[in-house]
C-alpha positions in Angstrom: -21.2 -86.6 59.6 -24.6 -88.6 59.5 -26.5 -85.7 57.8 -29.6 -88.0 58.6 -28.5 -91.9 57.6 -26.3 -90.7 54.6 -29.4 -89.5 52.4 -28.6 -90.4 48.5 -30.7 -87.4 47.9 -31.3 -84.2 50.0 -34.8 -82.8 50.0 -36.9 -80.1 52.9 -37.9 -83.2 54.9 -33.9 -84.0 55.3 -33.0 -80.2 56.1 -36.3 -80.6 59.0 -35.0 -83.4 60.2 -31.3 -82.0 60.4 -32.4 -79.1 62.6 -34.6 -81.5 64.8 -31.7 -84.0 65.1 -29.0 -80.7 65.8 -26.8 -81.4 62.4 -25.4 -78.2 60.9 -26.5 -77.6 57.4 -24.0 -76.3 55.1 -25.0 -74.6 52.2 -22.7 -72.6 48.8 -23.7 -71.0 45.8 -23.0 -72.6 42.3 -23.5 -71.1 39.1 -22.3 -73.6 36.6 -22.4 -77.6 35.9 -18.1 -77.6 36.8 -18.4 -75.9 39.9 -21.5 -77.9 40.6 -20.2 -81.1 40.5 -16.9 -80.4 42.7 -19.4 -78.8 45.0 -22.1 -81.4 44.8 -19.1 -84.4 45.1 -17.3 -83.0 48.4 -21.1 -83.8 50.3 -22.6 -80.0 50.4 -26.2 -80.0 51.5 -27.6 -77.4 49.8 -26.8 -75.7 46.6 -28.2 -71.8 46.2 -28.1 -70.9 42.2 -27.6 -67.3 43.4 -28.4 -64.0 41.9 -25.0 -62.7 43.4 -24.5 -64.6 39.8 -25.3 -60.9 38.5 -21.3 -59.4 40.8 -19.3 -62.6 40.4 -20.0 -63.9 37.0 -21.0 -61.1 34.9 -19.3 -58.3 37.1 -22.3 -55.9 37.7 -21.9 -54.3 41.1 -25.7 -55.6 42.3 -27.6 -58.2 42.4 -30.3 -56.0 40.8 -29.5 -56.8 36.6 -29.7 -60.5 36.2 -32.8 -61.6 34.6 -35.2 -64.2 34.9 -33.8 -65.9 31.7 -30.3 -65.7 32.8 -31.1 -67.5 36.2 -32.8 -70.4 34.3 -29.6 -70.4 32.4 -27.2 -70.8 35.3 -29.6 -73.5 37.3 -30.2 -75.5 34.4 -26.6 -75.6 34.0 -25.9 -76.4 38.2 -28.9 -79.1 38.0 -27.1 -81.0 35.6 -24.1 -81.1 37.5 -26.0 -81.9 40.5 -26.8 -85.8 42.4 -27.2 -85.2 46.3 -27.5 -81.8 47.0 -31.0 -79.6 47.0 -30.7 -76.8 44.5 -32.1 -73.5 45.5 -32.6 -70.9 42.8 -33.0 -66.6 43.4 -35.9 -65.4 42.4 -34.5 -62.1 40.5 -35.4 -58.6 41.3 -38.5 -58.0 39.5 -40.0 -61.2 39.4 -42.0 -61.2 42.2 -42.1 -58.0 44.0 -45.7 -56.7 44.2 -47.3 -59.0 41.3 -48.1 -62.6 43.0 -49.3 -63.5 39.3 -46.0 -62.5 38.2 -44.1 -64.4 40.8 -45.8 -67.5 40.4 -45.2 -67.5 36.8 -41.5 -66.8 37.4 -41.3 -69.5 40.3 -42.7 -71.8 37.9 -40.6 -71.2 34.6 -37.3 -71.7 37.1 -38.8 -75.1 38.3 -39.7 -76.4 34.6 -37.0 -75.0 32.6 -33.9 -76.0 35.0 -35.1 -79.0 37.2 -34.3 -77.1 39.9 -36.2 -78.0 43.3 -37.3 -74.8 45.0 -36.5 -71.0 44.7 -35.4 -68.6 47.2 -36.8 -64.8 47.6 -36.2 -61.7 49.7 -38.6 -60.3 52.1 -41.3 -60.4 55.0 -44.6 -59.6 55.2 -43.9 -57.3 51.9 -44.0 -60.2 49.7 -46.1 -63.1 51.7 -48.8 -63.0 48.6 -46.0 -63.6 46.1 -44.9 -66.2 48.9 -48.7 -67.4 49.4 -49.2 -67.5 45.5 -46.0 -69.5 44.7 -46.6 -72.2 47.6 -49.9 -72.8 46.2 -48.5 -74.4 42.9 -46.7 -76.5 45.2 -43.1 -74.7 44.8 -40.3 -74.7 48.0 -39.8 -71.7 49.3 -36.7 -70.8 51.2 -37.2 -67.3 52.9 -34.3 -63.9 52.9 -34.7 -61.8 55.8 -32.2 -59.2 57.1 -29.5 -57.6 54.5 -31.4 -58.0 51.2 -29.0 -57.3 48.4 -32.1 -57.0 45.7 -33.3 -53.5 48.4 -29.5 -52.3 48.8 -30.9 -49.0 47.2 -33.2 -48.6 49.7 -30.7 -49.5 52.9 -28.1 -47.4 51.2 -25.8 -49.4 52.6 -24.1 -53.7 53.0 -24.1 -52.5 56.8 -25.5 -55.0 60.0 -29.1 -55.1 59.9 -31.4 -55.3 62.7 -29.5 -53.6 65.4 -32.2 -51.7 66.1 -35.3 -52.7 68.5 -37.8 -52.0 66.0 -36.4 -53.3 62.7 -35.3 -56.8 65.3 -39.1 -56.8 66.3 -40.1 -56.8 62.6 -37.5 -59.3 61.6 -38.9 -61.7 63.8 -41.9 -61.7 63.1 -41.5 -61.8 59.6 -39.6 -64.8 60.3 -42.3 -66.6 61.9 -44.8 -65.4 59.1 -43.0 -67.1 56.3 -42.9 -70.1 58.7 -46.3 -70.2 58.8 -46.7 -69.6 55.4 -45.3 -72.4 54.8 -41.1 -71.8 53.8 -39.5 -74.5 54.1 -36.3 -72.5 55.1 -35.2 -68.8 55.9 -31.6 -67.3 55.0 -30.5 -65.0 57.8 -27.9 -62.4 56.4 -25.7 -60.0 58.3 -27.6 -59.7 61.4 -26.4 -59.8 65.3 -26.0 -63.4 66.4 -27.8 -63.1 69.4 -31.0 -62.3 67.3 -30.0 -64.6 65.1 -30.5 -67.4 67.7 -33.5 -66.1 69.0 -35.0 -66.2 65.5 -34.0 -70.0 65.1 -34.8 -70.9 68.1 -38.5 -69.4 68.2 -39.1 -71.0 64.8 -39.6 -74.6 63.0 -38.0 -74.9 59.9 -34.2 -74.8 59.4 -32.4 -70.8 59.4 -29.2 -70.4 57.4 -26.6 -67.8 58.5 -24.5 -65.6 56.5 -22.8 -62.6 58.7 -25.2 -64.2 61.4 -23.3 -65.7 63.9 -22.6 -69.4 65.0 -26.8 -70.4 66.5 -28.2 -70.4 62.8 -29.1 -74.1 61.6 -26.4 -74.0 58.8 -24.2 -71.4 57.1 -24.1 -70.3 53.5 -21.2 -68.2 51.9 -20.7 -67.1 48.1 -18.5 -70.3 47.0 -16.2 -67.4 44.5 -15.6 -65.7 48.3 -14.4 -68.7 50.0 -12.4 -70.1 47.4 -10.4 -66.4 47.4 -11.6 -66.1 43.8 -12.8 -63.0 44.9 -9.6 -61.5 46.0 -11.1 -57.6 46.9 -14.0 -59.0 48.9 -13.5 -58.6 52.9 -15.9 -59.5 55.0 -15.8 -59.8 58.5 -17.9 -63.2 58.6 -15.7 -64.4 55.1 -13.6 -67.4 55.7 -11.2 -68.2 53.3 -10.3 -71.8 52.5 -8.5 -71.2 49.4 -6.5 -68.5 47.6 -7.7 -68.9 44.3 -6.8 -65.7 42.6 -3.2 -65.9 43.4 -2.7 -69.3 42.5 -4.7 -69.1 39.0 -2.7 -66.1 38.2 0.3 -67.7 38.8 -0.9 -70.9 36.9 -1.5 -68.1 33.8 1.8 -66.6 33.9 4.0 -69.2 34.1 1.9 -70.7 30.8 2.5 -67.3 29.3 6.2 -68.2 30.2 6.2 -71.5 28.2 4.5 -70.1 25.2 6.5 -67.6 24.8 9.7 -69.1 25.1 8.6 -73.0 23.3 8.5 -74.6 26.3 5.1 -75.4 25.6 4.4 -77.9 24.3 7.3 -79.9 24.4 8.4 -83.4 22.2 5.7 -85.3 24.8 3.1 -83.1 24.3 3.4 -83.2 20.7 1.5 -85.5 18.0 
């Protein structure tokens, strides 16, 4: 587990290098400085401040609510919990959709305000001015391409994308647009795996899968899904590593147990 001579901080030369050199990337979401640290301290490459913030932390059923102001919240709070890792921040919906002015002062607030060191938006050739515009102030961009949560009104549905010739065609060369562009990344989410190798294959920087199959140059899930904090959440590419909900709600009951009948606290735990 070189991951490139043990770098004491990870930046988009070590992800490059990573993919050149064949070492998986592995990437999480954080959303505060506790989670951060754990996360940061058990050697994950890449931290994404997500906007799926907006369903696991403040229980909206999209991605869509969060605000710009509530993102710099959340990063600020991951950054300082942060030594290795690269720290990725959504750009929420609104900030940069159709208004390159607009998304270059949002890219910029996230980057000043929270320390964070690049931000992460959804969409091809749609967006490539707001992509253009933000990469001009000399911001990282990581890429989205395939499910995007921020258009799940417009899909009408969390369904495989891309399993159709046409929308595969467009996907890929969206993909090697932004490379072009000059992303530094590109998230891959819930799309076939064959096309999901193709993509990383035909392009330069590093891809990161989610629902994309094993060819991607790292994986990303939603850290509250793999932990099983998430209990109701089923996805077929969801590996759980820990069953969080069950054993925090046994944790609370048996608390409730001792308070109840002055277990808690006892002589020792007593001043």
């Amino acid at each position: 587990m070189s991951v490139i001579k043990n770098v004491k901080r990870v930046t988009t030369r070590t992800l490059y290098e990573m993919k050149v050199a064949g070492e998986k990337i592995a990437m999480l979401t954080a959303y505060d400085y506790s989670m951060a640290r754990i996360i940061d301290d058990a050697g994950i490459d890449v931290i994404l401040v997500g906007d799926s913030a907006s369903n696991v932390m403040a229980g909206h059923e999209t991605t869509l609510p969060i605000t710009l102001d509530q993102m710099i919240y959340h990063a600020s709070s991951v950054v300082r919990g942060v030594k290795r890792s690269f720290v990725v921040v959504d750009l929420p919906f609104g900030t940069y959709q159709g208004n390159s002015s607009l998304a270059l002062a949002s890219a910029i607030r996230i980057m000043k305000e929270s320390g964070a060191h690049g931000v992460k938006l959804e969409g091809g050739s749609e967006v490539i001015e707001s992509v253009k515009r933000i990469l001009s102030a000399g911001v990282p961009v990581m890429g989205h391409l395939g499910l995007m949560p921020q258009s799940i009104y417009k899909f009408g549905t969390y369904t495989v994308r891309a399993k159709q010739d046409a929308e595969a065609r467009k996907l890929i060369d969206d993909a090697k647009l932004l490379t072009e562009t000059g992303c530094f990344s590109l998230v891959l989410e819930k799309i076939p795996a064959d096309l999901a190798k193709e993509v990383s294959e035909s392009i330069d920087i590093p891809t990161i899968g989610i629902g994309a199959g094993p060819d991607t140059d790292g994986q990303v899930l939603v850290t509250h899904d793999m932990m099983g904090i998430t209990a109701e959440f089923h996805p077929r590419f969801l590996r759980r590593y820990l069953q969080l909900y069950d054993d925090m709600k046994d944790a609370v009951q048996r608390y409730v147990k001792d308070v109840r009948s002055t277990d808690f606290p006892n002589e020792k735990e007593s001043y």
